[in-house]
C-alpha positions in Angstrom: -70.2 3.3 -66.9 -74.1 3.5 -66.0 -75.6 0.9 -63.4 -77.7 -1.5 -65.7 -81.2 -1.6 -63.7 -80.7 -4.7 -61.2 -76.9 -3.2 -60.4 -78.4 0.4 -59.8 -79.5 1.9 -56.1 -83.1 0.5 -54.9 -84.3 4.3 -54.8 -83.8 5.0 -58.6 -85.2 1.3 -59.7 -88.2 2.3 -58.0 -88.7 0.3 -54.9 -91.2 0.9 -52.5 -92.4 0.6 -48.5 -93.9 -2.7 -49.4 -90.8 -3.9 -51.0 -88.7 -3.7 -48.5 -91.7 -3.9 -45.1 -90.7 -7.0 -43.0 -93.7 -8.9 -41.0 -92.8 -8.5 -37.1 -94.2 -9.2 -34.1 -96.1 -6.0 -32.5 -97.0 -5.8 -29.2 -99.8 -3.8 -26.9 -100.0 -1.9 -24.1 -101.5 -4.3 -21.6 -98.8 -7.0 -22.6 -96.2 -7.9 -19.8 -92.8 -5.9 -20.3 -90.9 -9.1 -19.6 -92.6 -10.9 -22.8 -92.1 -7.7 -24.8 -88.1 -7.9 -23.6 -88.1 -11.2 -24.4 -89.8 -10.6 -28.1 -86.8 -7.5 -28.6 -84.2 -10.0 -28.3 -85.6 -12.5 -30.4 -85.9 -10.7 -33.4 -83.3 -8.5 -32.8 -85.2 -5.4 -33.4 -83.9 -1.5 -32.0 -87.6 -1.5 -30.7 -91.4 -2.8 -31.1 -94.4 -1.1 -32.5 -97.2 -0.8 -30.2 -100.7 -1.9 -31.6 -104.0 -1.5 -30.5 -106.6 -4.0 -30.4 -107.9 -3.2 -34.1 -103.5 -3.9 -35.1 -103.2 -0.1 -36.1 -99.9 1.1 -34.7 -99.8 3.8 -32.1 -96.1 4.4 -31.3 -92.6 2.7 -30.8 -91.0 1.3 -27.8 -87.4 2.0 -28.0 -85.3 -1.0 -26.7 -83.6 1.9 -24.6 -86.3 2.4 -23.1 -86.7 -1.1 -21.7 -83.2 -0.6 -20.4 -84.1 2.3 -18.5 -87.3 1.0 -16.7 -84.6 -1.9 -16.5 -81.7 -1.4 -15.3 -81.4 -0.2 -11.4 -81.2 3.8 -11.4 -77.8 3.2 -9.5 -76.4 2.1 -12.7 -77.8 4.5 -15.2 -76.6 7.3 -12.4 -73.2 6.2 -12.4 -72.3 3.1 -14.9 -68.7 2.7 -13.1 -71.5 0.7 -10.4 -72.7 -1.6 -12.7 -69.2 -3.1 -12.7 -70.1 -4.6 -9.3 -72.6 -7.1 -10.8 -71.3 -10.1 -12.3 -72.2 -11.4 -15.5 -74.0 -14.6 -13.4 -76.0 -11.9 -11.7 -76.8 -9.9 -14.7 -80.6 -11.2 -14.7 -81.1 -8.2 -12.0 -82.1 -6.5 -14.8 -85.2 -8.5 -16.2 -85.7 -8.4 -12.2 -86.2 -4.5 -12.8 -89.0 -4.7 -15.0 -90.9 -6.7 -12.9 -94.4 -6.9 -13.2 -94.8 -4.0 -15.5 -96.7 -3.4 -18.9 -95.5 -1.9 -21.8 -98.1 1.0 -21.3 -95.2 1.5 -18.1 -92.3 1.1 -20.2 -93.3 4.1 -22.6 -92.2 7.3 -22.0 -94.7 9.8 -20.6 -94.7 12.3 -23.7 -95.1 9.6 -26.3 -93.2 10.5 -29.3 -95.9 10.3 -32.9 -95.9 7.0 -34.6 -93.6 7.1 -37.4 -95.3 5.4 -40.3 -95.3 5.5 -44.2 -98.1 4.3 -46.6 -97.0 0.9 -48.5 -96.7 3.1 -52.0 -93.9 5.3 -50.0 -90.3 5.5 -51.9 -87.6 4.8 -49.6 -86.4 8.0 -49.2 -89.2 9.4 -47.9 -89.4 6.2 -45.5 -85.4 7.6 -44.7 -87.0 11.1 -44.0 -89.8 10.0 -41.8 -86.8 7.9 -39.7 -84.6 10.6 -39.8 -87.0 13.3 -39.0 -88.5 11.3 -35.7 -85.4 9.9 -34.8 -86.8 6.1 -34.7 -84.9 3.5 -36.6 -88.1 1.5 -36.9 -91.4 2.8 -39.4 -94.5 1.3 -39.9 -96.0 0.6 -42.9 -99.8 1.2 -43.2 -102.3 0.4 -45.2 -105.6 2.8 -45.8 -107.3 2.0 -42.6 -103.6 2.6 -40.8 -103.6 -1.0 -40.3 -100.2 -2.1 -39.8 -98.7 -4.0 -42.8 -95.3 -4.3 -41.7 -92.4 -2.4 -40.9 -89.0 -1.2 -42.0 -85.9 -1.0 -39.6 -82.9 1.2 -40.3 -80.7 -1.9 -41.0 -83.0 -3.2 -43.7 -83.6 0.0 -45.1 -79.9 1.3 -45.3 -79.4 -2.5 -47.2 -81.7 -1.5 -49.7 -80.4 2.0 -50.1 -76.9 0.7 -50.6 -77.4 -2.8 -52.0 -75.8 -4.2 -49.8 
């Protein structure tokens, strides 16, 4: 039995980066790291795109990345120690960011911005994630303005209609 059109996979209906782009919150490299943290959790995102002051994306912080600036190196050395802190003591680990930027928080060899055009298919959007190894692409328009973005969870519900 063939899929009638609505019932068939988003990638052979035709569906496109801006079909499937979300709006999100971006953040810069001069913003706090503790407001960045905070704007992770919110949304629930795997990481945030980094803007400049013109809004065109530069690169992706990794929400393991926060952990690491985060978390005290005793832990990440040996996570049998972080059993020693409490759950009521847990905010040790916002404590380890302290006054840090995001321009801190990003790794020293910056991996390249992972970003699509708006008219991309979503199986190129799938290669670009799978090929940089970031769960979250930007979607650009001609000026490499960011339009919005695509996470892995929204793009593997589009994929799979599910």
């Amino acid at each position: 039995m063939r899929a009638t059109n609505a019932t068939a996979p988003a990638y052979r209906r035709g569906m496109r980066a801006s079909d499937v782009a979300i709006s999100m919150d971006t953040v810069t490299e001069d913003m706090p790291a503790r407001e960045a943290a905070r704007i992770l959790a919110a949304q629930d995102l795997p990481g945030l795109i980094v803007v400049d002051t013109a809004g065109r994306p530069s690169t992706v912080l990794a929400g393991t990345q926060v952990l690491r600036m985060a978390l005290p190196s005793y832990c990440q050395d040996d996570p049998a120690l972080a059993r020693v802190i409490d759950e009521a003591a847990a905010d040790v680990i916002l404590a380890g960011i302290g006054d840090r930027t995001v321009a801190d928080l990003l790794p020293r060899n910056r991996p390249g911005l992972p970003a699509v055009s708006a008219d991309a298919t979503l199986l190129e959007v799938a290669s670009v994630m799978a090929r940089t190894n970031v769960p979250l692409v930007a979607v650009v328009d001609r000026d490499q303005v960011m339009t919005g973005a695509i996470t892995l969870d929204g793009l593997l519900d589009r994929i799979l209609g599910t």
